[in-house]
Every structure is written in structure tokens, then in C-alpha cells.
N, C-alpha and C positions, 0 to 999 in steps of 0.2 A: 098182481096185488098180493101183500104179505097175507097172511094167514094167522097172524100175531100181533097184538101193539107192540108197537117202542114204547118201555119205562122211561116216566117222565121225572127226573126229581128239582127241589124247590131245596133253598136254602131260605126261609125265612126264620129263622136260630141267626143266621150269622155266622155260624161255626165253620172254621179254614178247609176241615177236613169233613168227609161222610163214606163210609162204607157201605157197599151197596152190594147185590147179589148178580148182578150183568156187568157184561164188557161193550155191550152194546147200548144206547140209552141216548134222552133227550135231556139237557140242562135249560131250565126257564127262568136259572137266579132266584128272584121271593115270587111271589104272589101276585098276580094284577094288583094295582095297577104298578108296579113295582118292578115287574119282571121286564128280561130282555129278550132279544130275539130267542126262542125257543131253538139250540143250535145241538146237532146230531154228534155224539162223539161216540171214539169207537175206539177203546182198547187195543185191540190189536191182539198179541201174547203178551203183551205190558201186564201189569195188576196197578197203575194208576196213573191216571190223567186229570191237565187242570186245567178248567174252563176258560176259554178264550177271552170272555164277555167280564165274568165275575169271580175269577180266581180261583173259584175252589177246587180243592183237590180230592178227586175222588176216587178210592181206591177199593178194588173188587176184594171180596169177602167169599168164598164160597160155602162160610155156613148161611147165608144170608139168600132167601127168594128172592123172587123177583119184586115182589112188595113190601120189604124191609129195609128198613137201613139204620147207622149206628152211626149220629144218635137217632130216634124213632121219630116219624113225622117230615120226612122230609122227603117221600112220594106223592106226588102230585097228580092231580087230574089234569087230563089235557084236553078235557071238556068243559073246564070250569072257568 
């Protein structure tokens, strides 16, 4: 069993792009009822990948934690 969450993030902005601080993370699109399958992507050595489901492109930031992103508001709960 991991020992960490996966960051989850949400696009509900709309916005093409989101800079995020992992290479590793979970994409859920917008918000219930809105969102799509919640799908595991994974960088790699790349610095940016676009989501299968809903296009966006997200590209790792390293000034950026793991609960930030640019623009702000687009970490998600994957409890909610």
C-alpha cells in the first residue's frame, strides 16, 4: 500500500494549460457531476503531458508543491 496520496487536479477554469508540482498525479476534468473517469498519468522524465479524457495539458513546475498549481484552484479532493 502506497504511503502517500496521488495529487488529484480538476480543471474547472477551463483553462488548456495547468502547472502543477508532481509528475506523477490523478486528472478528474471539472468537479462532480462534471468530471470523468478519474485517470492516473505519469510523466515520466517528460515535464508535460495531456490528458486522455479532457485535453488538458499539464506541465510540471518545480517551483510548485504538491498542492499548488498555476493558475490556483485546480487541486482537487478525491474525497469529495
Amino acid at each position: 500500500m502506497a504511503d502517500h496520496a496521488v495529487a488529484h487536479f480538476k480543471n474547472d477554469l477551463g483553462v488548456p494549460r495547468i502547472a502543477i508540482g508532481v509528475r506523477k498525479f490523478k486528472c478528474m476534468g471539472a468537479s462532480a457531476p462534471y468530471d470523468h473517469p478519474h485517470v492516473f498519468l505519469d510523466m515520466g522524465d517528460e515535464t508535460d503531458i495531456v490528458c486522455p479524457y479532457c485535453s488538458t495539458l499539464y506541465v510540471y513546475d518545480q517551483r510548485l508543491s504538491a498542492d499548488q498549481t498555476e493558475p490556483a484552484g485546480c487541486v482537487a479532493d478525491p474525497n469529495a
